[in-house]
C-alpha positions in Angstrom: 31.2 75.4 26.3 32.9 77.0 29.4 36.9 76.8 28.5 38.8 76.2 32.1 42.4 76.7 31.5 45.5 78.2 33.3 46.7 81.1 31.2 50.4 82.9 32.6 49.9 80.6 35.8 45.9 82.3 36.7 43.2 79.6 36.5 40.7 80.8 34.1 37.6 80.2 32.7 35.7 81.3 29.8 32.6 80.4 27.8 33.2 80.1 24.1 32.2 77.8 21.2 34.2 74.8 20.6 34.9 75.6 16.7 36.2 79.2 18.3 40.2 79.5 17.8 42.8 79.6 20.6 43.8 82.7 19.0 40.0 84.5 18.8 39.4 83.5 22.6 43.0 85.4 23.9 42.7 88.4 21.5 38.8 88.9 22.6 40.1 88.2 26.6 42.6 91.1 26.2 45.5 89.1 25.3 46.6 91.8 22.7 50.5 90.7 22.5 48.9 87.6 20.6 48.8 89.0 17.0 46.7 88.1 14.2 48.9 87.3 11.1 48.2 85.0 8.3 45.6 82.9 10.0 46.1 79.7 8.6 49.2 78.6 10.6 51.8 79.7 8.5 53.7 82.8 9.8 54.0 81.8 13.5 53.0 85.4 14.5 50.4 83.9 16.6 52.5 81.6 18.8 51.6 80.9 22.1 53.3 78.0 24.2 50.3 75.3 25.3 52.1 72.8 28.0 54.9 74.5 26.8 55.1 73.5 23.4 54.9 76.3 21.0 51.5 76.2 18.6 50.4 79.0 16.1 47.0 79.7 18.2 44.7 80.5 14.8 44.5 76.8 14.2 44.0 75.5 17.8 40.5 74.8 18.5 39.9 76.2 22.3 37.9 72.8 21.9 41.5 70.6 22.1 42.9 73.4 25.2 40.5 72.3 28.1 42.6 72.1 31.1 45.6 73.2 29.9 48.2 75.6 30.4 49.3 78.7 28.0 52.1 81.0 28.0 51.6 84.2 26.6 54.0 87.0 26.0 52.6 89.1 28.4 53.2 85.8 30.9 57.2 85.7 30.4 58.8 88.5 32.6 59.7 87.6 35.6 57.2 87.8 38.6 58.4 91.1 40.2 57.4 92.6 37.1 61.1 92.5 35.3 61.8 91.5 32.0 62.7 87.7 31.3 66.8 87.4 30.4 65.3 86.5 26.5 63.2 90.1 26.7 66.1 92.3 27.9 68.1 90.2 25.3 66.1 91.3 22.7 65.7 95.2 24.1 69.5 94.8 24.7 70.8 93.3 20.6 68.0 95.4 18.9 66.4 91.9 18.2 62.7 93.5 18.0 62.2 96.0 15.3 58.8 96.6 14.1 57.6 94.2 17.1 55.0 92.7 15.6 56.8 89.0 15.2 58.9 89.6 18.6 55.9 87.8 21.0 55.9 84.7 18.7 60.4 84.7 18.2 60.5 84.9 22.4 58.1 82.2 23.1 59.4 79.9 20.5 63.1 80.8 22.0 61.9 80.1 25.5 60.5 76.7 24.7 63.9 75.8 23.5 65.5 77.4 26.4 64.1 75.5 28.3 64.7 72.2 26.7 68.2 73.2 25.6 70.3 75.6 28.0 73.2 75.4 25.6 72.1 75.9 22.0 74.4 76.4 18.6 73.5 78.5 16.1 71.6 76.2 14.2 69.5 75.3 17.3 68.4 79.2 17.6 67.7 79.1 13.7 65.8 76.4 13.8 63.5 77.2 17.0 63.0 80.5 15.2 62.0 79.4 11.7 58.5 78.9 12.3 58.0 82.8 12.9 58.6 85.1 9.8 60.1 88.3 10.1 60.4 90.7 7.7 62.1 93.1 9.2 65.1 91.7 11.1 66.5 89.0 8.4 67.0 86.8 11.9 70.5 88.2 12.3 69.8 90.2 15.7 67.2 87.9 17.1 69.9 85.2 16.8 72.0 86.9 18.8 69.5 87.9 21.2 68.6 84.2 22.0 72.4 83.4 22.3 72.7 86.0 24.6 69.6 85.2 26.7 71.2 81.7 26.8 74.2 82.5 28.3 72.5 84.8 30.9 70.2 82.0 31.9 73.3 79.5 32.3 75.5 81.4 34.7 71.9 83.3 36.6 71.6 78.9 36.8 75.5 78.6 37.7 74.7 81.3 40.7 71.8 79.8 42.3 
C-alpha cells in the first residue's frame, strides 16, 4: 500500500504493508528517536503523537495512519532549530537520564500541554504514566513538565 501521511509538518509518502507497524515504518524511515521497547504496547517507549493524541506506535497498523499527521521527537523543537520549552526543561531539571524513555515522557507532556496550560501535579503524573522509566523514579521529569508549563504560559502571556 503507499502510506501518505504528514510526519513533523512534511507530507510524506511511503509504500509499506498494511499489517506493517507505525513503529517499523518510522524506525526503517530514519526516525531513530522512536525506540523499540516492549512491543506490545505496554512501556510507552514508542510514543508518537498521531493528530496529536499520544499512541505507543508498535501496535498502530500504518494501515489505520493514512492521511494523518505524527509528531515525532525529532518534530518538537522549535523551527529555528531551538529546543521546545519541555526539551530545555528536561536538559535544564536533569529530567532525561539514560534517554531512552525521554522521546515518549516529552510527547506525552506536550499533548497535555497543549490541552492543559496549567497542570497540578497529578495532571503531569498522570500524562506521564503510560511511559516507564527506570531510571528517573518520575521525580525530575515532573519537574521538568511543571517547568515547561510555566515557560509556555508567560512565552503565551508575552505574545
Amino acid at each position: 500500500m503507499n502510506l501518505h501521511v504528514t510526519i513533523n509538518e512534511e507530507p510524506k509518502e511511503f509504500v509499506c504493508q498494511p499489517t506493517d507497524t507505525l513503529l517499523d515504518v518510522l524506525r526503517r524511515e530514519g526516525y531513530s528517536g522512536v525506540k523499540v521497547g516492549c512491543s506490545n504496547g505496554d512501556c510507552g517507549i514508542c510514543a508518537v503523537l498521531l493528530n496529536g493524541r499520544t499512541v505507543n506506535s508498535c501496535v498502530v497498523l500504518v494501515a489505520h495512519c493514512q492521511g494523518k499527521k505524527i509528531t515525532t521527537i525529532e518534530g518538537v523543537a522549535n523551527k529555528d532549530g531551538t529546543m521546545h520549552p519541555i526539551q530545555k526543561a528536561f536538559l535544564d531539571e536533569g529530567g532525561a537520564q539514560c534517554g531512552f524513555c525521554t522521546p515518549g515522557l516529552i510527547l506525552s507532556a506536550k499533548e497535555m500541554l497543549d490541552e492543559n496550560p496549567n497542570p497540578s501535579e497529578a495532571d503531569v503524573k498522570e500524562a506521564l504514566s503510560g511511559v516507564i522509566c527506570r531510571c528517573t523514579g518520575y521525580v525530575k521529569p515532573i519537574a521538568a513538565v511543571l517547568k515547561a508549563a510555566a515557560e509556555l504560559r508567560s512565552n503565551a502571556a508575552k505574545a
